[in-house]
Biotite code that builds the C-alpha atoms (Angstrom):
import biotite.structure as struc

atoms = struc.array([
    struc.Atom([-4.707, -8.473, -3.544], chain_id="A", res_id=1, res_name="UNK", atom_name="CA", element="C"),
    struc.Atom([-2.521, -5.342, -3.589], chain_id="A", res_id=2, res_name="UNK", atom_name="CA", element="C"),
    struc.Atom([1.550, -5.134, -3.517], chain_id="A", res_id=3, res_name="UNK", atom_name="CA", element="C"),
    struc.Atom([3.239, -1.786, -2.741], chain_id="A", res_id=4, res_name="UNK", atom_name="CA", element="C"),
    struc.Atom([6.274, -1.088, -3.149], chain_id="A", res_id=5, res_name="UNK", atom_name="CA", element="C"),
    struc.Atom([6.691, 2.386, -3.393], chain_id="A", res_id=6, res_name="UNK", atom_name="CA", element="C"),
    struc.Atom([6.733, 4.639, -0.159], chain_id="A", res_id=7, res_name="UNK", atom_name="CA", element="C"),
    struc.Atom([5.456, 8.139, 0.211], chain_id="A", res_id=8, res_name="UNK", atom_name="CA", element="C"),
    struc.Atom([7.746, 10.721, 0.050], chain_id="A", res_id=9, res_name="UNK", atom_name="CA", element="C"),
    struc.Atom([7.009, 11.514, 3.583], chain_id="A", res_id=10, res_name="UNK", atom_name="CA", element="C"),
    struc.Atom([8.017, 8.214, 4.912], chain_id="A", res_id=11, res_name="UNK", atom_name="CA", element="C"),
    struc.Atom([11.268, 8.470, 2.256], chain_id="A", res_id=12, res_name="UNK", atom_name="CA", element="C"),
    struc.Atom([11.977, 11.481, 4.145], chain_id="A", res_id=13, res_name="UNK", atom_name="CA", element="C"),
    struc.Atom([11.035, 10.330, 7.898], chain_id="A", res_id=14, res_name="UNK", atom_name="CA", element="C"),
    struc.Atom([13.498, 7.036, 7.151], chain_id="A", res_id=15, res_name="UNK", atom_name="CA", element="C"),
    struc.Atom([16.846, 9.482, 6.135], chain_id="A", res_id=16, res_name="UNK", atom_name="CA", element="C"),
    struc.Atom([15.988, 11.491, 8.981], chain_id="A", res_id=17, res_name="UNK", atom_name="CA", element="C"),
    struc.Atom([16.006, 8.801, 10.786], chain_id="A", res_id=18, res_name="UNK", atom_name="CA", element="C"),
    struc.Atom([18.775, 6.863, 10.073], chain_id="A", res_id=19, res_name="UNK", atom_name="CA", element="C"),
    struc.Atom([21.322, 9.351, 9.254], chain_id="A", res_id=20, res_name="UNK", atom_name="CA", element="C"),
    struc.Atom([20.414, 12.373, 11.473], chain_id="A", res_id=21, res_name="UNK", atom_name="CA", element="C"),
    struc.Atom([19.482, 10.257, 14.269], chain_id="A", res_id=22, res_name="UNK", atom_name="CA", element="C"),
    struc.Atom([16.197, 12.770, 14.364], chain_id="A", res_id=23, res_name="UNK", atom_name="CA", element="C"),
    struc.Atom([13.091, 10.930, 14.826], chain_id="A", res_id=24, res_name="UNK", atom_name="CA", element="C"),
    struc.Atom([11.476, 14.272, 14.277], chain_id="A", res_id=25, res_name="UNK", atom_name="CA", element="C"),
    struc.Atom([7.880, 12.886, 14.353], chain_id="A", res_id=26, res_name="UNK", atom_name="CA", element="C"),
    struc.Atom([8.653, 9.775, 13.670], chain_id="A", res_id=27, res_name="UNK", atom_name="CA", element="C"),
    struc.Atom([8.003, 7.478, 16.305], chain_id="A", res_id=28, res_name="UNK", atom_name="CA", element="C"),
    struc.Atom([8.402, 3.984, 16.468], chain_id="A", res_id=29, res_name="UNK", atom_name="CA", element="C"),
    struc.Atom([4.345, 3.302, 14.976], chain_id="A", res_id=30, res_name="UNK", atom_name="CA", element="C"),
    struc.Atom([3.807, -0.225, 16.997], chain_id="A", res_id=31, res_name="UNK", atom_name="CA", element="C"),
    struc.Atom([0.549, -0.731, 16.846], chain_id="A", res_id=32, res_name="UNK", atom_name="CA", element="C"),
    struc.Atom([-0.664, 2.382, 15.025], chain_id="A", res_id=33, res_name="UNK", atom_name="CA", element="C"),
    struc.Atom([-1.004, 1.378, 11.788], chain_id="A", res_id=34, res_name="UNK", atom_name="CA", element="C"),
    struc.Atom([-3.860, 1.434, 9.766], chain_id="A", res_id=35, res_name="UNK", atom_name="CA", element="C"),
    struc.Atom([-5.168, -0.151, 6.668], chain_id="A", res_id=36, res_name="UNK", atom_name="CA", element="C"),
    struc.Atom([-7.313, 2.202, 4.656], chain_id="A", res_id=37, res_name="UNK", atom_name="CA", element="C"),
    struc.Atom([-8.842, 1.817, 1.355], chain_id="A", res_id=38, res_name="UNK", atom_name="CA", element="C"),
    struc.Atom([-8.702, 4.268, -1.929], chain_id="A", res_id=39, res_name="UNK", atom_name="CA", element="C"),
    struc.Atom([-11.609, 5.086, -4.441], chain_id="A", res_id=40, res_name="UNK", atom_name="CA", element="C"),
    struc.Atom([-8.638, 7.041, -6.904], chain_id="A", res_id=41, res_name="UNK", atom_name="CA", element="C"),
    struc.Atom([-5.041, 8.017, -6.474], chain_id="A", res_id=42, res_name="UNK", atom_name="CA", element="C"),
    struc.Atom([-3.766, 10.968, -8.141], chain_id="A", res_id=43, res_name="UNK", atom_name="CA", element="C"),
    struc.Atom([0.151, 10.735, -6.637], chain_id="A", res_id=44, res_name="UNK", atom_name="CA", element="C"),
    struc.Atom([1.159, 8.329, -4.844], chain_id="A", res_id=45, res_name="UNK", atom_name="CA", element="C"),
    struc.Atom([4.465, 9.795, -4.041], chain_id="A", res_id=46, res_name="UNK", atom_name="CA", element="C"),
    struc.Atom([2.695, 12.693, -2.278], chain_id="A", res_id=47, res_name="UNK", atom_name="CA", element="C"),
    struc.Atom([0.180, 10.483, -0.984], chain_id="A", res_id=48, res_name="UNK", atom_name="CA", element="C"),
    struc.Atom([-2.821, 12.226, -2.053], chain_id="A", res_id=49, res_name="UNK", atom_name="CA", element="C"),
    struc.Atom([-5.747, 10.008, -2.609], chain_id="A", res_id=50, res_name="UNK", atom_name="CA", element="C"),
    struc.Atom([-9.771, 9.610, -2.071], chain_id="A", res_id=51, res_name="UNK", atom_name="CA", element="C"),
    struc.Atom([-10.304, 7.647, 0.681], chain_id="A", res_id=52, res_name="UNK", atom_name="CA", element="C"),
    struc.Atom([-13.723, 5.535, 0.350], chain_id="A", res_id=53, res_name="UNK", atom_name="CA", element="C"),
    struc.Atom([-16.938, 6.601, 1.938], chain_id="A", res_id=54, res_name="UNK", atom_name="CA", element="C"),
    struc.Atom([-19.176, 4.026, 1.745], chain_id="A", res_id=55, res_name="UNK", atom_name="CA", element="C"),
    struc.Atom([-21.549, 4.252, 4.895], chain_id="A", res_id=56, res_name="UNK", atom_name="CA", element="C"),
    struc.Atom([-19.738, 2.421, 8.081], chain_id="A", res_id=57, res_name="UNK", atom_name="CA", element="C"),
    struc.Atom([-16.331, 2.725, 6.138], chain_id="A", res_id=58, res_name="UNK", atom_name="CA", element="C"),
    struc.Atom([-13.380, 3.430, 8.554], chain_id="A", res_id=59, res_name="UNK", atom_name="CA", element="C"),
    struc.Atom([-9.767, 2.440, 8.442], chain_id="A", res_id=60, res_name="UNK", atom_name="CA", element="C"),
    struc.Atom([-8.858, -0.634, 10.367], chain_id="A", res_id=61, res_name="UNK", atom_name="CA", element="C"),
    struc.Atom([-6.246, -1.219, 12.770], chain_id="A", res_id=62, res_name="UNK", atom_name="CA", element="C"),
    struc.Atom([-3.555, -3.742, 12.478], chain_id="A", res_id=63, res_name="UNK", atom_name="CA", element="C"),
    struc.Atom([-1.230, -3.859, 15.656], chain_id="A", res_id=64, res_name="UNK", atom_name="CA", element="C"),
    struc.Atom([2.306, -4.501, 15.098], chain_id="A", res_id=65, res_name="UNK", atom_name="CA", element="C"),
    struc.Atom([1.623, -8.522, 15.763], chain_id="A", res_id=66, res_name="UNK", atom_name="CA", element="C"),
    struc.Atom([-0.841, -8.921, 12.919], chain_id="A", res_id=67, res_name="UNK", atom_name="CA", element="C"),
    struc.Atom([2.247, -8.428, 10.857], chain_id="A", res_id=68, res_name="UNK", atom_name="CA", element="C"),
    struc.Atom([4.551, -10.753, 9.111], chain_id="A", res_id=69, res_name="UNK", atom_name="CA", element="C"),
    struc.Atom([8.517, -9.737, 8.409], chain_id="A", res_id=70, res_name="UNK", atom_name="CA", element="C"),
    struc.Atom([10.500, -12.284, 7.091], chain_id="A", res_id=71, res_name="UNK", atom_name="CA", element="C"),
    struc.Atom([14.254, -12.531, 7.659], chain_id="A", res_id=72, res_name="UNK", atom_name="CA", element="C"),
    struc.Atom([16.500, -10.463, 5.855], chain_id="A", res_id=73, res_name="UNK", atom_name="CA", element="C"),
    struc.Atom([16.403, -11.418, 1.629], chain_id="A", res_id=74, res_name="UNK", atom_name="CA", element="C"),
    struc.Atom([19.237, -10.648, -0.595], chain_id="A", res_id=75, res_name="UNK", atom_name="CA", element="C"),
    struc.Atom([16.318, -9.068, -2.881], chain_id="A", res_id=76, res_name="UNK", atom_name="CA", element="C"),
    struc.Atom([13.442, -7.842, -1.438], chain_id="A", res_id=77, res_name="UNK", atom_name="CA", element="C"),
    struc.Atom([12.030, -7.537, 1.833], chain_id="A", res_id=78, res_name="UNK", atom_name="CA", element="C"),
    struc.Atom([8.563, -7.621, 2.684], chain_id="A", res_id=79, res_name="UNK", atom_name="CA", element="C"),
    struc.Atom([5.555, -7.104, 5.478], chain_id="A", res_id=80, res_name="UNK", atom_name="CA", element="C"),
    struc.Atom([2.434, -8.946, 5.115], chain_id="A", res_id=81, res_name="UNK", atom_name="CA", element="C"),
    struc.Atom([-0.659, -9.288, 6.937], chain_id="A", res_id=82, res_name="UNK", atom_name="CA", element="C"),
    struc.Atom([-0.996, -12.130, 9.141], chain_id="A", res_id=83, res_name="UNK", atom_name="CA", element="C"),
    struc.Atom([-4.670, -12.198, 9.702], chain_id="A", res_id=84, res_name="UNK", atom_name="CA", element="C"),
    struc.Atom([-7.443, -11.122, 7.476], chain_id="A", res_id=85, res_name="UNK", atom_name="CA", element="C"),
    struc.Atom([-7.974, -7.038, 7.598], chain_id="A", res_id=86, res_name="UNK", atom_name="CA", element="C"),
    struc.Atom([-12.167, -6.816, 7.268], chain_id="A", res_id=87, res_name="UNK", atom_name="CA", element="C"),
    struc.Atom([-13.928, -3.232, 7.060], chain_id="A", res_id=88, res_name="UNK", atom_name="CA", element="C"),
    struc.Atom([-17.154, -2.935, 8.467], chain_id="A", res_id=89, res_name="UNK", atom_name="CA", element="C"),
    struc.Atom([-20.509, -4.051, 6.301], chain_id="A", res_id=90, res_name="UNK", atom_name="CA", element="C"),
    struc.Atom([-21.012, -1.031, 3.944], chain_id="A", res_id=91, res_name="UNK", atom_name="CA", element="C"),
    struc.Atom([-24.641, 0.342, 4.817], chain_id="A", res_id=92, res_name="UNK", atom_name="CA", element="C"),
    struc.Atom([-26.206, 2.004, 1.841], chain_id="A", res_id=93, res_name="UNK", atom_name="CA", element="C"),
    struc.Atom([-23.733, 4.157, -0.179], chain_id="A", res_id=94, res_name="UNK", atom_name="CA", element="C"),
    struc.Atom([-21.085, 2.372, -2.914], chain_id="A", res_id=95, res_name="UNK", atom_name="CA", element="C"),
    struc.Atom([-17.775, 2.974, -3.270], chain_id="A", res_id=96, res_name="UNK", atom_name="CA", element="C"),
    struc.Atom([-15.554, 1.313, -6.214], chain_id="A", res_id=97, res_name="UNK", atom_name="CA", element="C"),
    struc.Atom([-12.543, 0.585, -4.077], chain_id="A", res_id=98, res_name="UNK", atom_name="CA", element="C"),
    struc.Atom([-9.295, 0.833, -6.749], chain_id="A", res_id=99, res_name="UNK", atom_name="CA", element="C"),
    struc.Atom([-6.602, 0.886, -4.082], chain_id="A", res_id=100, res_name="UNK", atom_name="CA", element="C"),
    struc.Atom([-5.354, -0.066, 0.047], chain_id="A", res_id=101, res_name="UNK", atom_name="CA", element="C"),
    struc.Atom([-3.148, 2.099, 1.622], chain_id="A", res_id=102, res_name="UNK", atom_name="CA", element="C"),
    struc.Atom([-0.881, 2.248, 5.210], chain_id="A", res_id=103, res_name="UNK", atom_name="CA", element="C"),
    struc.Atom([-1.501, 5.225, 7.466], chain_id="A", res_id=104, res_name="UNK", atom_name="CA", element="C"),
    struc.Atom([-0.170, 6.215, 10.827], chain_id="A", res_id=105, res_name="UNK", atom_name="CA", element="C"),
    struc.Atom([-3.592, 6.993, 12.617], chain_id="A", res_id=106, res_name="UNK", atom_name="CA", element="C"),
    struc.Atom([-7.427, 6.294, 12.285], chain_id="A", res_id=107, res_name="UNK", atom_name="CA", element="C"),
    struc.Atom([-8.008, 9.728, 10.696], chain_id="A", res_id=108, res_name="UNK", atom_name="CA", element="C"),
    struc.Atom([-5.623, 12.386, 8.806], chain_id="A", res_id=109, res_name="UNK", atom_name="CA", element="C"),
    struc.Atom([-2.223, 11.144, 9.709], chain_id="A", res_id=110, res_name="UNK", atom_name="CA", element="C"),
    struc.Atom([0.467, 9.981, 7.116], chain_id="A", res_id=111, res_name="UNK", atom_name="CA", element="C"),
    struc.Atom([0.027, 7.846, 4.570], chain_id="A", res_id=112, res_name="UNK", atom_name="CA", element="C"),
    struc.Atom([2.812, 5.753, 4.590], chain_id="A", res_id=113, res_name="UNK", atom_name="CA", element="C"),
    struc.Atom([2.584, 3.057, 1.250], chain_id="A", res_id=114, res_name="UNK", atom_name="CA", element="C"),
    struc.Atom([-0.493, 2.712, -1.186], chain_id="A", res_id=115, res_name="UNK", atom_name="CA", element="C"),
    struc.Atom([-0.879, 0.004, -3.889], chain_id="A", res_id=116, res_name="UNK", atom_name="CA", element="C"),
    struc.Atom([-3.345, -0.576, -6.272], chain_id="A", res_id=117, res_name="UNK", atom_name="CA", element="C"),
    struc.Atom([-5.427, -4.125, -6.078], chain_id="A", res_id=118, res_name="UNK", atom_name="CA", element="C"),
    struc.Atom([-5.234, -6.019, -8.493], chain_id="A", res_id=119, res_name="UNK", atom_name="CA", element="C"),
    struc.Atom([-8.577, -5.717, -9.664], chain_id="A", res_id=120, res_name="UNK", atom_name="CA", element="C"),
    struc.Atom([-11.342, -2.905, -8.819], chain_id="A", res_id=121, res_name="UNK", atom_name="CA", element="C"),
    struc.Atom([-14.300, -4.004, -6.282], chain_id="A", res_id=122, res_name="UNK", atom_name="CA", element="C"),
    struc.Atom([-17.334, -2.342, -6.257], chain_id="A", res_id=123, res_name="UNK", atom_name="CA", element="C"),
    struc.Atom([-18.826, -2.127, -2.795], chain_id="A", res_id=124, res_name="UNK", atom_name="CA", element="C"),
    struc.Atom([-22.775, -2.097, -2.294], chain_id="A", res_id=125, res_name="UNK", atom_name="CA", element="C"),
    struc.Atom([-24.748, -2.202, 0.391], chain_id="A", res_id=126, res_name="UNK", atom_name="CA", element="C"),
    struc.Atom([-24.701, -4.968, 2.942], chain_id="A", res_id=127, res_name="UNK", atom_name="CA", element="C"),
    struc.Atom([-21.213, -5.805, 1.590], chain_id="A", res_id=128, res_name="UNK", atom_name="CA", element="C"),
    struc.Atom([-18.006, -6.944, 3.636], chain_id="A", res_id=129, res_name="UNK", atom_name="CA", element="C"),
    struc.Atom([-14.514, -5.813, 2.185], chain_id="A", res_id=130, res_name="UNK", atom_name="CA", element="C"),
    struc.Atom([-11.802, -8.731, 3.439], chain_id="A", res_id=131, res_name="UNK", atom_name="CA", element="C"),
    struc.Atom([-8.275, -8.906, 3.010], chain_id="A", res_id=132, res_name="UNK", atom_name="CA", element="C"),
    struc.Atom([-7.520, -12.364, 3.578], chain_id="A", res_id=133, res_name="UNK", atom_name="CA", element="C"),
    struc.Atom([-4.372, -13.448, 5.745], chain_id="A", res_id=134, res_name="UNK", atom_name="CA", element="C"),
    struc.Atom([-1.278, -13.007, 3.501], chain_id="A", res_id=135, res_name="UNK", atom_name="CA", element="C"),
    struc.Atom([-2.221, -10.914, 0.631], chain_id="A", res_id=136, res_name="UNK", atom_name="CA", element="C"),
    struc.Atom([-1.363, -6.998, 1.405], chain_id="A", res_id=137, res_name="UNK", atom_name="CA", element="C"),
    struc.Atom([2.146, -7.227, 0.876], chain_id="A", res_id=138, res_name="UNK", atom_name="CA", element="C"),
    struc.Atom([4.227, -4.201, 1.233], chain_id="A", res_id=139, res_name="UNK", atom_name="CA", element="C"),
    struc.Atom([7.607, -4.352, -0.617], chain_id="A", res_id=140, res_name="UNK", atom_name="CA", element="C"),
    struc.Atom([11.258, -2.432, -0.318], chain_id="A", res_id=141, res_name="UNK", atom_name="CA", element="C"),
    struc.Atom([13.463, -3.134, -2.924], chain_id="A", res_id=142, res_name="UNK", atom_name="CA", element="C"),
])
């Protein structure tokens, strides 16, 4: 479905702060506010500056920290993925072509923390359900 593995500059920063200043500046421990949102165009990922979709009943959908899965520790690459499908309300009247997912710290504004494209473009009309099934939003450090 979509693989990420690059992280905004903001979290970048957030993570050096972090770990070698011992600042958490704003950065609190998320839990369970994170939020899977979903991207009509990206125009810098780095920065994090995307259009979020608007379809009609569109809004970004929780994931608490349990519907996450971490493997151990790889000599390669470590991962998250979701554990559970992530499924956006019924879109009721307006399209959207959805071209990318993206990880955000709160339901509205916040940070955007990771986007990655899909794999393929879906076009969302009325009376349809966007699903990401169990296992495939995978978000990758390397």
């Amino acid at each position: 479905m979509a693989t990420s593995n690059a992280a905004t500059t903001y979290l970048e920063h957030e993570i050096l702060q972090f770990l070698f200043k011992n600042n958490t500046e704003s950065f609190a421990s998320p839990g369970d506010s994170i939020y899977v949102g979903l991207a009509t165009a990206v125009s810098d990922p780095e920065a994090g500056s995307l259009t979020e979709a608007t379809f009609t009943n569109y809004a970004r959908v929780q994931v608490p920290a349990s519907g996450w899965t971490v493997p151990a520790v790889s000599t390669d690459t470590q991962t998250a993925t979701n554990a559970a499908n992530v499924e956006f309300a019924a879109s009721g009247g307006t399209s959207n072509t959805i071209t990318h997912a993206f990880i955000v710290d709160a339901a509205s504004s916040g940070n955007i923390l990771f986007i990655g494209a899909l794999d393929a473009s879906k076009t969302i009309a009325s009376g349809d359900i966007f699903r990401i099934n169990a296992g495939n939003l995978t978000i990758e450090l390397k």
